[in-house]
N, C-alpha and C positions, 0 to 999 in steps of 0.2 A: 506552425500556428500554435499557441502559449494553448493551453490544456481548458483555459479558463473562457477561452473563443470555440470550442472545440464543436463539433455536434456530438446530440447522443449517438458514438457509437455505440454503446452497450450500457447494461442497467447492473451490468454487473465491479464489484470492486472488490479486489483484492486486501488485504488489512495484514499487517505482519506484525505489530508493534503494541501499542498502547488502543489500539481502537479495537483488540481481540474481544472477544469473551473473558468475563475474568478480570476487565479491566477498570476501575472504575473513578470514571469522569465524564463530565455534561457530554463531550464526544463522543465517546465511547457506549453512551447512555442512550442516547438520540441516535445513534447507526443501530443500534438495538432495536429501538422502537419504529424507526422508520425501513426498516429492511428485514429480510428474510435470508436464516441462516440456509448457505447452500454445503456447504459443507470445507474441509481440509482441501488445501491445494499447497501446488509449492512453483516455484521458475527455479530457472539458474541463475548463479549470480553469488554476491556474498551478502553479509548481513552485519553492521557494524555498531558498535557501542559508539551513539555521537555525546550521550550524556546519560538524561533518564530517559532518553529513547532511543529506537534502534534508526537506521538509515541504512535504504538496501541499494547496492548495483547490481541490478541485471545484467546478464552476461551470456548472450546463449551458447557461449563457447566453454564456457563454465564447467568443469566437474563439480563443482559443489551447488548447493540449492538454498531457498530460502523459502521457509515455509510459515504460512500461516492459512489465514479464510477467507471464505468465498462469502460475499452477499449480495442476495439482488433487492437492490433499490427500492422502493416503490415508488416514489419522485425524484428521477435520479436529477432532475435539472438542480433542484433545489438541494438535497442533501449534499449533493457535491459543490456548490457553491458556499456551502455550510463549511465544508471537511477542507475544502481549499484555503479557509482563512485560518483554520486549525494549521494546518499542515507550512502555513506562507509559503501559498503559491503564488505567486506575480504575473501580472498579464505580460509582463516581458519577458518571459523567462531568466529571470534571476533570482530568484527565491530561494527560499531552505529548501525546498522541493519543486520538482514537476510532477505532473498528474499525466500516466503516458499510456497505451492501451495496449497489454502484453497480453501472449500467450500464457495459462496458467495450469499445469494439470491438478485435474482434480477429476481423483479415480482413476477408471482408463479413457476421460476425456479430456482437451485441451479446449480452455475458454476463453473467450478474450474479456481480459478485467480490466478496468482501472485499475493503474497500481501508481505510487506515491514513489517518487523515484530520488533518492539524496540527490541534489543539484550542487552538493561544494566537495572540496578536495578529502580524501580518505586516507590521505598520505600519514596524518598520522594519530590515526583512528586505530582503535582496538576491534582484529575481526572477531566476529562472537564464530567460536567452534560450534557448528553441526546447524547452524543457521534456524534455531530457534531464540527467538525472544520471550523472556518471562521476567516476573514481575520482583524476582528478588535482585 
């Protein structure tokens, strides 16, 4: 089912890229205002340079990780419906992205977020070493 039909399963979402802290744009601005910082998390997976943003595979066979933040929602219906048009998420799944519900840790817990997941090929994408994004 495309991410965009999805039900709420959780209020939580994961962010790796340009919608962190630190970041600044009307998106990134409004997941501020509309949500609650929970803290640093990370999955497996890698983290790739698609341009001026990042695009992640998760991987949970992965030795490497991709780390970013955790926030829960306060209207997850609506924010995500917001972030999904940021992101071009497609109700057919063909978009720049899908919106998928991963396992996430943060601390010694494991959460299930929404995370934003690259939908095109990586074949010849630059992976970002140590699976952080930053703004330089």
């Amino acid at each position: 089912m495309p991410a965009a039909h999805q039900p709420a399963i959780t209020d939580l979402l994961f962010v790796y890229g340009t919608l962190m802290q630190g970041f600044d744009n009307p998106y990134a601005r409004t997941l501020n205002e509309q949500s609650h910082f929970v803290g640093a998390g990370s999955l497996p997976g890698s983290l790739y340079r698609v341009d001026w943003y990042p695009g992640a595979v998760p991987d949970a066979s992965a030795s490497t990780r991709i780390y970013g933040e955790v926030y829960q929602l306060y209207n997850s219906a609506e924010i995500l419906r917001f972030l999904d048009d940021y992101e071009e998420v497609r109700p057919d799944g063909t978009g720049l992205y899908v919106r998928k519900a991963l396992p996430v840790q943060v601390g010694p817990n494991q959460l299930i977020c929404w995370t934003y997941v690259y939908n095109q090929s990586v074949a010849n994408l630059v992976m970002i070493e140590g699976g952080r994004w930053s703004k330089e």
